[in-house]
C-alpha positions as CSV (number, residue, x, y, z in Angstrom):
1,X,65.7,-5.8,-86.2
2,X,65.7,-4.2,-82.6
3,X,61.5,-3.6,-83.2
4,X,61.3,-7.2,-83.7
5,X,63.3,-8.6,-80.6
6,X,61.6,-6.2,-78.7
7,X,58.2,-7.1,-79.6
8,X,59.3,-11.0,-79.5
9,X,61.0,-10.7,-75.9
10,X,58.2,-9.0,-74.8
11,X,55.7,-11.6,-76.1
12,X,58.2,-14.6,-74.7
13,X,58.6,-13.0,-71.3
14,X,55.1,-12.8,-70.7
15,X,54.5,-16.4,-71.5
16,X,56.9,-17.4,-69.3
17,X,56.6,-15.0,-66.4
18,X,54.7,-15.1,-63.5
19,X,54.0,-14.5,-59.6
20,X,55.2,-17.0,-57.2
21,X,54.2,-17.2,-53.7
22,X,53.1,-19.4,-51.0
23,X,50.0,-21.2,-50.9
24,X,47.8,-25.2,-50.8
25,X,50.1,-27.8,-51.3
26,X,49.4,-29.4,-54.5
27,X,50.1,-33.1,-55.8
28,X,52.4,-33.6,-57.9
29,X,52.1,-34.6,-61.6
30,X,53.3,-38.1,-60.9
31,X,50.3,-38.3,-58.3
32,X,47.7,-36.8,-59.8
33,X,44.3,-38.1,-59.6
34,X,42.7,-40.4,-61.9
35,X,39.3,-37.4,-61.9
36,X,39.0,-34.1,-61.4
37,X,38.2,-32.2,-58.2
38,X,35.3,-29.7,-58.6
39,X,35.7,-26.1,-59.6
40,X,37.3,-23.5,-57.2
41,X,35.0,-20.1,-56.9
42,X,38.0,-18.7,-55.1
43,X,40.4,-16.7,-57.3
44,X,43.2,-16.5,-54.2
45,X,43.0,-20.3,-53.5
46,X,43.1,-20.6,-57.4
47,X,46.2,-19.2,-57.7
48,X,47.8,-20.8,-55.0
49,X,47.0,-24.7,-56.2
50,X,48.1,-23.9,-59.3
51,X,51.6,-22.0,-58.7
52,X,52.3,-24.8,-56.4
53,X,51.6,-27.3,-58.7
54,X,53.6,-25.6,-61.6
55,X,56.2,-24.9,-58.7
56,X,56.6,-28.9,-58.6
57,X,56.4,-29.9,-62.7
58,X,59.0,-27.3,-63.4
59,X,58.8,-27.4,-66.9
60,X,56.3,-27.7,-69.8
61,X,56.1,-27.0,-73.7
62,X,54.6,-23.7,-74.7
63,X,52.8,-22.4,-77.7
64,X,51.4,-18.9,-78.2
65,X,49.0,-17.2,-80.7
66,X,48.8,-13.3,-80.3
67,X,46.4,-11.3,-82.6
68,X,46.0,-7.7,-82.4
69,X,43.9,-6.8,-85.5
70,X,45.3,-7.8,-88.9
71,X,48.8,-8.8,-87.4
72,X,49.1,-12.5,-86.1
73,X,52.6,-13.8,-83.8
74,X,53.2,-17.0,-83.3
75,X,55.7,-19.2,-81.1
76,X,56.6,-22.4,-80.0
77,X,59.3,-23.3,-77.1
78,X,60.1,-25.3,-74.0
79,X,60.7,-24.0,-70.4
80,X,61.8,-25.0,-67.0
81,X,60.5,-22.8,-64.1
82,X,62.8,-22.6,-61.7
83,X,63.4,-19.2,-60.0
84,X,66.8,-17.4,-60.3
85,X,67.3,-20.7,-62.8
86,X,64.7,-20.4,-65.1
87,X,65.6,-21.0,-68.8
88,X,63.3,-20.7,-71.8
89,X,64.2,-21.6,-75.6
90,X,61.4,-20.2,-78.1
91,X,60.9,-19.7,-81.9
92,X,58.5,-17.4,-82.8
93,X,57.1,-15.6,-86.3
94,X,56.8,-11.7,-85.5
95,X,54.6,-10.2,-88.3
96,X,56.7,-12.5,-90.9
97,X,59.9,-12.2,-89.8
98,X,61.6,-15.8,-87.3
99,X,63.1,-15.7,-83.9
100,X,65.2,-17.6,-82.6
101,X,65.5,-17.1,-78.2
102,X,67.0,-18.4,-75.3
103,X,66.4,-17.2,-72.2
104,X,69.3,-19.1,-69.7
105,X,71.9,-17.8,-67.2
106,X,70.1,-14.3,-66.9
107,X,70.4,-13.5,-70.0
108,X,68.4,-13.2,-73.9
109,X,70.3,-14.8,-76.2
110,X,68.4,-13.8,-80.1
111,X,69.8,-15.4,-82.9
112,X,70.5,-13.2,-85.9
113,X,69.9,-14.0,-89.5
114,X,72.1,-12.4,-92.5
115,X,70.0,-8.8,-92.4
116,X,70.4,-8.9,-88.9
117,X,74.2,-9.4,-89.0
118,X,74.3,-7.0,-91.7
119,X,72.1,-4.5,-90.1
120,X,74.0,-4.5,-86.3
121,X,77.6,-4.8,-88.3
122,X,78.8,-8.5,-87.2
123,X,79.5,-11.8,-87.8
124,X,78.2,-12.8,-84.4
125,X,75.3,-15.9,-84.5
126,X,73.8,-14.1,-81.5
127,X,72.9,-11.4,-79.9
128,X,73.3,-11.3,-75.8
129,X,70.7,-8.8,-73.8
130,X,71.3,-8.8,-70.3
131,X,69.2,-7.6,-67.3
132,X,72.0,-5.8,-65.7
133,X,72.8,-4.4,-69.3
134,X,73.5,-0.4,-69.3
135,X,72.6,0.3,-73.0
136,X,69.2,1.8,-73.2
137,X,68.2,-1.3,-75.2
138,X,69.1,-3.9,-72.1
139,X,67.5,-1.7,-70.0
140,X,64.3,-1.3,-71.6
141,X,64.3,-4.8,-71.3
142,X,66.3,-5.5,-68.2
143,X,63.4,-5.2,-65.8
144,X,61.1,-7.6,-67.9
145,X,63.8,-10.2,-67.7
146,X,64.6,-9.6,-64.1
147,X,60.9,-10.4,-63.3
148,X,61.0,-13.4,-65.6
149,X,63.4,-14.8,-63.5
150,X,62.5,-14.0,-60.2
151,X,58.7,-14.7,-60.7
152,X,58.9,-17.8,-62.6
153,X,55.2,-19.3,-62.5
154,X,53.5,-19.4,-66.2
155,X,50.0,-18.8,-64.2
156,X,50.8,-14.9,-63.1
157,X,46.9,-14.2,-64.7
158,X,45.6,-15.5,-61.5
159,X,47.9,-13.6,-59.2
160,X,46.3,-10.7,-61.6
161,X,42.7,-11.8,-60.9
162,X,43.1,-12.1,-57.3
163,X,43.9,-8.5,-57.4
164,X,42.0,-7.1,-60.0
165,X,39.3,-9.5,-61.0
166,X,37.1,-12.3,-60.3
167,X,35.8,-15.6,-61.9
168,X,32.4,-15.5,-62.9
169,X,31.8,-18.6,-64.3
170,X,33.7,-22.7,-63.9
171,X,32.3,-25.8,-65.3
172,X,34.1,-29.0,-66.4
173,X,34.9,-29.5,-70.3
174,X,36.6,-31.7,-72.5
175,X,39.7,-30.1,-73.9
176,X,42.1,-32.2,-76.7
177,X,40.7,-35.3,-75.3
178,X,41.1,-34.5,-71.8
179,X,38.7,-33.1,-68.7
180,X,39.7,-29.9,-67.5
181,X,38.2,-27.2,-64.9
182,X,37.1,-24.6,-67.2
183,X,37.3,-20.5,-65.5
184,X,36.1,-17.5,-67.4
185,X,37.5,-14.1,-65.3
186,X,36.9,-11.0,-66.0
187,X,40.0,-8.7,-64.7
188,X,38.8,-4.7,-64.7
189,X,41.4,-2.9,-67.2
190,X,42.2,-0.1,-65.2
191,X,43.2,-2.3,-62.7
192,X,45.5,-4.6,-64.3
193,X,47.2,-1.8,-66.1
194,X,48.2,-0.6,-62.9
195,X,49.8,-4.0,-61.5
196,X,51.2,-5.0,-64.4
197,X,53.0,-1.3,-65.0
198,X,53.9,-1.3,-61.1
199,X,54.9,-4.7,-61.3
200,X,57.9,-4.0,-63.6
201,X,58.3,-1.0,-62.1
202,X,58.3,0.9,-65.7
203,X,56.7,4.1,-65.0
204,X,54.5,6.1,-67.6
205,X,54.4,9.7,-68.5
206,X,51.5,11.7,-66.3
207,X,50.2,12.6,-70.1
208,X,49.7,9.2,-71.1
209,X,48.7,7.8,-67.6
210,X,45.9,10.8,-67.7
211,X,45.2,9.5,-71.2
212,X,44.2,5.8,-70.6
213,X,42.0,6.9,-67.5
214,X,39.9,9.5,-69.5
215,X,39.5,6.7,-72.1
216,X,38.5,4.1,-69.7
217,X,36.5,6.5,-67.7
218,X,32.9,4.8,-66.8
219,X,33.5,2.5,-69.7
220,X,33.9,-0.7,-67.1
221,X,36.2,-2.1,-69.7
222,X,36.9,-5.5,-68.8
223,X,39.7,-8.2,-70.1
224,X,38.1,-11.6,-70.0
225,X,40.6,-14.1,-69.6
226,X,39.4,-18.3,-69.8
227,X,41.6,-20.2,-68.2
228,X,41.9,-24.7,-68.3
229,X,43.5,-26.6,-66.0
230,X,44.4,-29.8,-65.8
231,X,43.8,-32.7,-62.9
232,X,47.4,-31.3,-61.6
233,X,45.6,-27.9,-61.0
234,X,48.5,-27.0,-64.3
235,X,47.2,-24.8,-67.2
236,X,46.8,-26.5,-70.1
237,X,45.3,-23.3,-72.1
238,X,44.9,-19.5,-71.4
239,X,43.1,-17.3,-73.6
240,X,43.5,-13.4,-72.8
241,X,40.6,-11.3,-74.8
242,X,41.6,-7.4,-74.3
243,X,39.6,-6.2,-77.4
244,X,37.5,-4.6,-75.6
245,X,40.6,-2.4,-73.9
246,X,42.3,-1.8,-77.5
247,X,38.8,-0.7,-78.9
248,X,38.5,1.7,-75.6
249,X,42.0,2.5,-76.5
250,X,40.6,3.7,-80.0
251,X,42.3,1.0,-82.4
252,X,41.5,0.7,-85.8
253,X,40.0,-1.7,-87.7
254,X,38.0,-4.4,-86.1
255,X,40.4,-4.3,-82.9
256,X,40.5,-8.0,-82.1
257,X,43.3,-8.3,-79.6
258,X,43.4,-11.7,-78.5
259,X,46.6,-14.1,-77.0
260,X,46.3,-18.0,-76.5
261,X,48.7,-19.8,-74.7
262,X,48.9,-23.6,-74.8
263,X,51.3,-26.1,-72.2
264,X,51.8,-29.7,-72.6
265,X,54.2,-32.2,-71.1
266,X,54.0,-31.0,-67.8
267,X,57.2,-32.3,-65.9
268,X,59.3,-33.2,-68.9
269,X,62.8,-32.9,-68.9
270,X,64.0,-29.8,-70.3
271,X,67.9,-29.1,-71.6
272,X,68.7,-25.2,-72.8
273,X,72.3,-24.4,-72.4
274,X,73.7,-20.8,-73.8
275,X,75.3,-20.3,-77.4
276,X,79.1,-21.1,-77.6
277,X,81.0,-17.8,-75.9
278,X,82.6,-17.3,-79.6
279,X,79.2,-17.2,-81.5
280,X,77.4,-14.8,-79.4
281,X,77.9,-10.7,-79.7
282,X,77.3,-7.8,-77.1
283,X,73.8,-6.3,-77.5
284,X,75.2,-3.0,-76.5
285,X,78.4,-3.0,-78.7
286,X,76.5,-4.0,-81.7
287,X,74.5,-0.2,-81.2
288,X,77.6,1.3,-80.5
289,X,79.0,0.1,-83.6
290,X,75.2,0.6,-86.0
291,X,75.2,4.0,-84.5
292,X,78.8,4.9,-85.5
293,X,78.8,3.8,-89.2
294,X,75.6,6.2,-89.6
């Protein structure tokens, strides 16, 4: 069970997490204009029209498709960006098995099924992580939640490209019946694994830091990212390609690695409120407990 939430919060908080920073003023949805402007070639103005527009919608629907060889996860949810009150509910399918998430008042809520309850011994609906938690399990995932809520812009890839990237090609397409500015980027892997690892500020070991450079070494191993937005300057679809990394990495199989994330109703209302204080369980009593009836 604790695999599973893992890989699920991980998965979530990276849909919904993001860079927010000043930038271009940005209409909002209710004034958006009846065509599209023309494609930016700037990856720093990109990202600043588009975290201010998302700053103004607030909230959206989310989907997600991640593939990583034979294994496929899938989600579905709602969110409202908001800073320090951000709030997320998502279901998703990790490698057959259903989550249930909220993400509200600082804290992961998971809702447990019967082999769940069984497995962390209690009768508890959910399961509460928190980012301040002191269990090793809340803190492995404390400072992913932490910058979930303090960064709370779903477009953090084009922070990513400013920094580590660049578009190299824009055009205008149709996309589920709409016209959207189409971007392809390429982001250099070395680079992003460096932003994204100080980002969270979760170090790794010299042995495996030395590791990934000698496989990456003269490789140029880029992660190719296409991005659509809307006449809001709001993604509408992101599609992250790292196969090329995982096959650098020296993954088996065909090594497709590939996660597609889809928003809709831009500037909807969105209500997530916790689980009743009776139906919801510690994350780090549950492990004291699973721990001492081994």
């Amino acid at each position: 069970m604790l695999a599973a939430v893992t890989t699920a919060a991980v998965l979530a908080l990276s849909a919904c997490g993001g860079e927010k920073q000043s930038g271009a003023a940005a209409p909002a949805p209710s004034e958006a204009k009846s065509s599209l402007s023309s494609p930016l070639g700037d990856a720093i103005q990109l990202a600043a029209l588009s975290r201010e527009s998302t700053k103004k919608a607030k909230s959206s629907k989310v989907t997600m498709e991640t593939v990583a060889g034979t294994e496929k996860n899938t989600a579905s949810g709602q969110g409202q960006y908001d800073g320090q009150n951000t709030k997320f509910s998502m279901s998703m399918d990790s490698d057959g098995k259903k989550i249930d998430m909220l993400f509200v008042d600082s804290a992961l809520f998971v809702k447990l099924d019967e082999a769940d309850k069984a497995e962390l011994k209690t009768d508890k609906t959910y399961v509460k992580i928190s980012a301040d938690g002191q269990d090793p399990f809340s803190q492995l995932l404390g400072k992913l939640m932490s910058k979930a809520i303090k960064d709370s812009d779903p477009s953090r890839i084009l922070e990513q490209v400013s920094q580590a990237g660049k578009i190299t090609k824009s055009d205008q397409v149709e996309l589920n019946g709409a016209q959207t500015n189409h971007y392809v980027i390429e982001v250099e892997a070395e680079k992003a694994i460096a932003l994204i690892m100080g980002d969270i500020g979760i170090p790794l070991p010299a042995e495996s830091v030395n590791q990934l450079k000698a496989k990456l070494a003269g490789k140029n191993v880029m992660i190719t990212t296409e991005l659509w937005l809307n006449a809001d300057q709001l993604p509408v679809q992101v599609v992250s390609d790292t196969t090329a990394f995982v096959k650098a990495m020296g993954a088996p199989g065909d090594g497709v690695a590939k996660t597609t994330v889809k928003y809709t109703d831009w500037g909807a209302p969105v209500t997530i409120t916790a689980p009743p204080a009776d139906q919801v369980g510690d994350m780090a009593e549950m492990i004291k407990n699973q721990a001492g009836g081994r």
